[in-house]
Every structure is written in structure tokens, then in C-alpha cells.
N, C-alpha and C positions, 0 to 999 in steps of 0.2 A: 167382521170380514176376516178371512185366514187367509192368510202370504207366506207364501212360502218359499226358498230359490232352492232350495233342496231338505230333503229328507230321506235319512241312513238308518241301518238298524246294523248288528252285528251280526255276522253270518250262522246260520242255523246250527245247531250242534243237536245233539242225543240228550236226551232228558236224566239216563242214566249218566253219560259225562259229565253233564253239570250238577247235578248230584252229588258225585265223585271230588268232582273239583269245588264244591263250597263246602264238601262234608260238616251240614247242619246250620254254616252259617246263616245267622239270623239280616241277611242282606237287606230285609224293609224296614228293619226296629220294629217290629210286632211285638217282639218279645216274646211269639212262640214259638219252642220245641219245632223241631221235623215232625215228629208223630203227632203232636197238637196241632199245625199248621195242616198236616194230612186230612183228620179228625175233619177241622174244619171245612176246610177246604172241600170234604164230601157233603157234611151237613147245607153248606150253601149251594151247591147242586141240588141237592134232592129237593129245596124249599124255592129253588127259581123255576120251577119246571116251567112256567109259563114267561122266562124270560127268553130274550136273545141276544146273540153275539153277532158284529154284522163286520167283517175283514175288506176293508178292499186296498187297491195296490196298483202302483201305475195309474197313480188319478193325476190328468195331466191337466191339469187348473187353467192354463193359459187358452186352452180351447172352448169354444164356447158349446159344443155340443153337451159337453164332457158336464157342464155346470149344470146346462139344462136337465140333463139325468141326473145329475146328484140333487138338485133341487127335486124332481120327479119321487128319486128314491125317499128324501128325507118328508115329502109331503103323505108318502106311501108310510113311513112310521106316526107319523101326528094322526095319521087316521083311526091308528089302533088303537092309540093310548087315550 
């Protein structure tokens, strides 16, 4: 089960600013480079094609409608896989 009373993220910024502002910092310990992490970072693209990314936001857990569709959605990914 997931419980939650709240969930934040940091406000959105430009891809180029943050960029700017870790200039290269290696912030996950990967231990790669910007241009190696780039590198990669395309090669895992071109070999997911058949993957996806699924975002949602404002999921208000306490309502029950709201569960029944995420139960709906999450039955709707087990069907593919």
C-alpha cells in the first residue's frame, strides 16, 4: 500500500540553467562525464523504443474514484507486459 500526506518536487527550471548551474557535476555518482552521460543517455533511447514513460500528478489517493482509475490504469499496463 502507498500513504502518502503530501508529495513536493522542486519548481521547474530550463534544462539549459541547470546545466549551467551543476556545470558537469556528476550529482548521481555514475561516474560519468556530461558527454558520456549524454552518449548514453541517447543510446538508452534508441534501444527502449518499445518502452514507456507514464507521469501523472494531482492523484488525490483519498478519493475513491480516483483509486478505482489508477487500479483501472495499472490493470491496463499488466495487460501489455
Amino acid at each position: 500500500m502507498f500513504e502518502a500526506d503530501a508529495l513536493g518536487m522542486p519548481p521547474p527550471e530550463r534544462r539549459t540553467a541547470a546545466l549551467a548551474a551543476t556545470a558537469g557535476l556528476d550529482c548521481f555518482g555514475a561516474g560519468l562525464r556530461r558527454a558520456e552521460a549524454e552518449a548514453a543517455s541517447e543510446a538508452a533511447l534508441v534501444s527502449s523504443s518499445g518502452e514507456m514513460v507514464v507521469v501523472v500528478s494531482e492523484v488525490h489517493l483519498d478519493v475513491p474514484a480516483v483509486l478505482e482509475r489508477l487500479e483501472r490504469m495499472f490493470d491496463g499496463f499488466a495487460s501489455l507486459g
